[in-house]
Structures are given as C-alpha cells and as structure tokens.
RODREN-391461 format. One record per residue (C-alpha): x, y, z. Coordinates in steps of 0.25 Angstrom, whole numbers, plus 5000, padded with zeros to 4 digits. Layout:
<atoms>
XYZ
...
</atoms>
This chain:
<atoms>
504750444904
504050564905
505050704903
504950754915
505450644923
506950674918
507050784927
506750704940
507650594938
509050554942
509950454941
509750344952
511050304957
511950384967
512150504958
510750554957
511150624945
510150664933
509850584921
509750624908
508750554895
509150474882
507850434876
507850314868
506150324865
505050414867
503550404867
502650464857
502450584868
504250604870
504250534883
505450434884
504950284884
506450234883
507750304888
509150314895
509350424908
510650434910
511350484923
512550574920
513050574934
513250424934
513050384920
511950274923
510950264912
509550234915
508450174905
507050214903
506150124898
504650134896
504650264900
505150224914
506650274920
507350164927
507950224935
508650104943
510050054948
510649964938
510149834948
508849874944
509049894931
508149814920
509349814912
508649724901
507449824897
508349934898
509349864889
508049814877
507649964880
508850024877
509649964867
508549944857
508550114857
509850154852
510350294852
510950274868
512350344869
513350284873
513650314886
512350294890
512250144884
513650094890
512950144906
511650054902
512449954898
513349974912
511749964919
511449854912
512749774916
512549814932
510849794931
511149634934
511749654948
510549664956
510549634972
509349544977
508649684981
508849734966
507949604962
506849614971
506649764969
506649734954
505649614955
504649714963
504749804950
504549664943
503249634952
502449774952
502749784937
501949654935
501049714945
500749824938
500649754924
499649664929
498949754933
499149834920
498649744911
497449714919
497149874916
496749874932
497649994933
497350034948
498650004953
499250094943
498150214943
497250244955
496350314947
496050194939
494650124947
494150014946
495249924939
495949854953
495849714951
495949694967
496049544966
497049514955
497849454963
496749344966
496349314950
495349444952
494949534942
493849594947
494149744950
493849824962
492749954957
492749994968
494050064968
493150174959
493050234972
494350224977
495150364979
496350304976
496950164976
496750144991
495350084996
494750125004
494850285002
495350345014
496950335008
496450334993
496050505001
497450515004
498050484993
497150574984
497450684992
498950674992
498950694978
497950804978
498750884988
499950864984
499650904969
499051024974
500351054982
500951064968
501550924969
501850884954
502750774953
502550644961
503450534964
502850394965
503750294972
503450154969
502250174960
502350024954
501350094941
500850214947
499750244957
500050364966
501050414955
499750414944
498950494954
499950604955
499850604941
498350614939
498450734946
499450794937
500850784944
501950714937
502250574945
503450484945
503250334949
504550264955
504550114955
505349964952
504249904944
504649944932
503549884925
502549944933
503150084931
503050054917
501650024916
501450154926
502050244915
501150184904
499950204913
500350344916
500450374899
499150324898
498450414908
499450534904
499750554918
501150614923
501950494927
503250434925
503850304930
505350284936
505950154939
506850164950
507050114964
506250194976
507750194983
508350254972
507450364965
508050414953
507550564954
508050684959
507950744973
506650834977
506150784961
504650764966
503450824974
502750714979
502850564984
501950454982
502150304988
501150194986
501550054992
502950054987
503950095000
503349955007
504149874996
505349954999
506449885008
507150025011
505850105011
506750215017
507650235004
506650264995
505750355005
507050435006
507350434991
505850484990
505950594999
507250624989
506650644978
505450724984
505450864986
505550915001
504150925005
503550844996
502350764999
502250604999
501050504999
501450345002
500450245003
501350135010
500949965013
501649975029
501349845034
500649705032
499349685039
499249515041
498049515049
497249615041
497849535028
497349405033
495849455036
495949495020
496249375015
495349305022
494249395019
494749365003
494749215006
493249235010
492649305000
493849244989
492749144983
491649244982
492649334975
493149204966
491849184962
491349324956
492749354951
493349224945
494949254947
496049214938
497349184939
497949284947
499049394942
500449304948
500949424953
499949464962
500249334969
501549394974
502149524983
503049594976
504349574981
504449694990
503149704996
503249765012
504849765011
504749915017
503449905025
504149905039
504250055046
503950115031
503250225040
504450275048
505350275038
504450345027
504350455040
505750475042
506050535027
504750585025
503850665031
502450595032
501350675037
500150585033
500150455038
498850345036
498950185039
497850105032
497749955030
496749935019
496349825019
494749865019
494849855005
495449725005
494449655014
493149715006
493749684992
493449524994
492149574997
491949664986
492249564976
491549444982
490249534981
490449554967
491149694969
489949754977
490549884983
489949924996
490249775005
491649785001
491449945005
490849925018
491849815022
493149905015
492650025025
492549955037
493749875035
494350015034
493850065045
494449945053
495849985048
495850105053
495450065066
496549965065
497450065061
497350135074
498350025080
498949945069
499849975058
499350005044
499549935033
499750065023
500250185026
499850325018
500850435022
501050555016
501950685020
503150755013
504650725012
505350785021
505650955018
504651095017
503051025018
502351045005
</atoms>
C-alpha cells in the first residue's frame, strides 16, 4: 500500500469519514503489505493485505484471510480487534447479489492468474507485444506477433489512436493522478502510469488486483490497487484528475450508481476516457464462428491444442448485466464530448486466417482492413458493439 494512497481514502460506509493506519508488516522499501485502516467516525476497521485496502462492506468481506492475516501479527489494540471481530461476525450475511458480485471477483481473479502464470501479460500491460495467446480458450498457445504493431490493446489502430492520445493530453493538462474503475489487473491504469502519473485501480477481483500490484512492483510503475465495490468508492470527494473505464460498467446492473460515484470523487472538470462493450452483435457473431469452424482444422493442425484453460469455457457471471441504454445514462452525469461506436470484429474474422497460414501477416491484414472497412459502413445505420467516449465530469472544462 503505497504512502500516498492514505490521503485519498475514506471510510466506505455512510460516514465517509477518514481513516487512519496501524501496520502490522512493511516491505523491504516501508510500504505496508499488511495493515488495519480504522474509521474514527464509525469505528469499522478495515484490513489490508498484500498491499491491497479492502475497502468493502462487511457482506463482502473475506473474513477468513483477513482473520489468518491478522491475528497471526499481534500488536492490534484493543479497540480496533473487538470492531474486526464485530466485521467478521456480520461478513456471513450476504444477500444473493453479495454472492454473485463476490464470485465475479472469484472469476477475473482466476482470469488474470491464468494468464499470469503463462507470462502472457497483455491483458495486464499493453505495452507488453507479442505475449496474447488469442486462442486459449480453444487449447492454443500460439501467440498473435502481430500485436507488435498494435498502438494499444485494440486492433485495428484507429481506437488504439484515441486512446494514446487521451493519455498524452491529459498528462500534458497536468492530470497526475488517475482513477481506474474496474481495472481487473491493470491495463488503462499502467498506461497512466508509464507516463508518469500516480494511478489507482478499483476493482472486485481481489486476486487480480493482487497480481496487478505485483506487476506494477516489478516495473516500478506508480500504481496502487483498492478493492472495493464501483457503487461504493471509498475515496474522498474531487480526490482525482482523470477517469478511465475499460469494459467494466457493462457488468454492472445499476451502471448509473457507480458513474455517479465516479463523477464524485472526480474533480469538476476533469477529463474521462471509457471504452464500453454496448451491445451483442448475433449475426456478426455467428459469421465469426463460422469462419473459425472453417479454418479450425487447418488451425488444429499447425498448433496441436491442449486442454483448454476451464475458465475460459465460461462468462463471468455479470457479463452485459448493464449493456442496456449505458450511453444515455453515462450522458446524463457526465459530460461526453467524444463519442465513437466500433464493432471489431475484423480482427476476429482475420485471426483463423492468420493462424491457419502459419501466422503469415499480410492475408489476415488484407481481410482485418477490409473487414474494417465494412464496419464502418455498417455503423452508419446499426448500433455499435463498443462504444469509446471521452469528455469531463460535469463543472469548469479542463
């Protein structure tokens, strides 16, 4: 838990009030891998384990690693043990929604370890190239080079654009601390990063989060990890500068909470950039699995696949909850001033072809631009599947 990060938070619940640090272990360079926040106003105690505040209500509480984490350290004073052990007693009543929302956390974490482990670190890290195994979920190992010329993490280029220069003018705007919502491991957050600004990623995968913050230590980038729920951010008002959103509000059944509680803790005026899955496309979906099916022997053949990683034979549990009128809602709490729909799927419908070639570039190029060049057309009377807007929160433009 990086020092700075103290200074941003508070207490989750209806209080809002500040929270003050007992550590109970600090790394090598001081920061604090273990520790208890503590809310005066209320007097609810909060662990912090592996460097990561959790930052929850007690329903979401993971009592048991906060109980193995804790009492194993000693030295907690009193007061502050009897309110953990209050938590822990109230952490079992969980309604059915509490569940769900704690077996998404569950799913991105594995997500995001998978991936891990396999050192194919895309999904945290867009500047990694090279690493996405594209396929993995079919037993594929091979991994796509072409993403060495990739902007971002979004093929083709045109958005990956768009994103690059969000950061680069915001930054230059003197924007210097970053709030990713739903970061899972990092991604938008990391970018900030690179650039030199302090970011804080915000997610329920615990897990993920954790593996994020390890990432981050290993590329001495700025970054700091928080777990805590999108409708109850535990920050105070006007804390940060800018806003990123990557493919998180769409899994969100009150979308409009958590834009509100991001425009909160946002200063007036400051700049957003979300990248937002907006609606399913069947008809574009089932040409791309056809297409697969074609070319899945010839793929088969040239890349023997394995067993294929179980969860990746699954949604997580949330997926398109908040897809419905995510456009209108965003617009009425924030300001949006850009605003770009994009299917993508020219990358899907040239990637079979690219690996049943034997990863031969410029077919799957020629079919992924003029695929590309469909969708836009398309777009000019259907809805889009992704939606990039960027603008400010309500208050004096930046």
């Amino acid at each position: 838990m990086r020092p700075w990060l103290l200074d941003l938070l508070a207490c989750p619940l209806d209080c809002a009030g500040p929270l003050a640090l007992h550590v109970l272990e600090r790394a090598a360079d001081g920061e604090a891998v273990c520790a208890l926040l503590r809310c005066p106003e209320c007097g609810v105690v909060y662990a912090a384990l592996e460097g990561v505040p959790h930052l929850v209500r007690p329903a979401l509480r993971l009592a048991a690693r906060e109980q193995g984490a804790v009492r194993s350290a000693g030295g907690i004073p009193p007061q502050w043990l009897e309110a953990l052990e209050r938590t822990w007693r109230e952490a079992g009543a969980r309604e059915p929604a509490d569940e769900v929302l704690l077996e998404e956390g569950r799913y991105w974490s594995a997500f995001f370890q998978l991936y891990y482990d396999l050192d194919s670190l895309t999904v945290f890290d867009a500047r990694v190239k090279g690493a996405h195994m594209p396929y993995l979920g079919l037993g594929v190992r091979a991994t796509d080079e072409r993403d060495r010329r990739r902007l971002h993490d979004t093929w083709p280029n045109p958005l990956g654009r768009r994103i690059l220069r969000f950061f680069e003018e915001t930054r230059a705007a003197g924007a210097a601390l970053y709030l990713d919502l739903g970061c899972g491991g990092g991604q938008f957050g990391l970018e900030a990063a690179w650039r030199g600004a302090r970011t804080v990623g915000v997610d329920v995968a615990v897990g993920a989060l954790e593996l994020g913050r390890r990432y981050a230590l290993r590329k001495q980038l700025n970054a700091s990890y928080v777990y805590a729920e999108p409708a109850r951010l535990p920050f105070r008002g006007g804390a940060f500068d800018a806003l990123t959103v990557k493919d998180a509000l769409h899994h969100l059944p009150d979308a409009r909470v958590a834009a509100a509680e991001a425009a909160r803790v946002l200063r007036p005026g400051a700049p957003f950039l979300m990248i937002e899955h907006a609606a399913e496309k069947p008809r574009w979906e089932w040409l791309g699995r056809k297409i697969l099916e074609w070319l899945g022997p010839a793929i088969a053949r040239r890349y023997p696949p394995e067993a294929p990683p179980a969860i990746l034979q699954r949604r997580s549990p949330r997926e398109g909850a908040g897809q419905r009128d995510l456009e209108p809602i965003l617009g009425d709490i924030l300001e949006i001033k850009e605003r770009r729909g994009e299917l993508l799927f020219a990358d899907e419908f040239a990637l079979p072809v690219y690996f049943a070639t034997g990863r031969r570039r410029w077919p799957a190029e020629w079919i992924s631009a003029g695929v590309y060049a469909l969708e836009r057309l398309a777009l000019q009377w259907g809805r889009p599947r992704f939606l990039y807007l960027r603008g400010t929160t309500r208050g004096s433009a930046v």
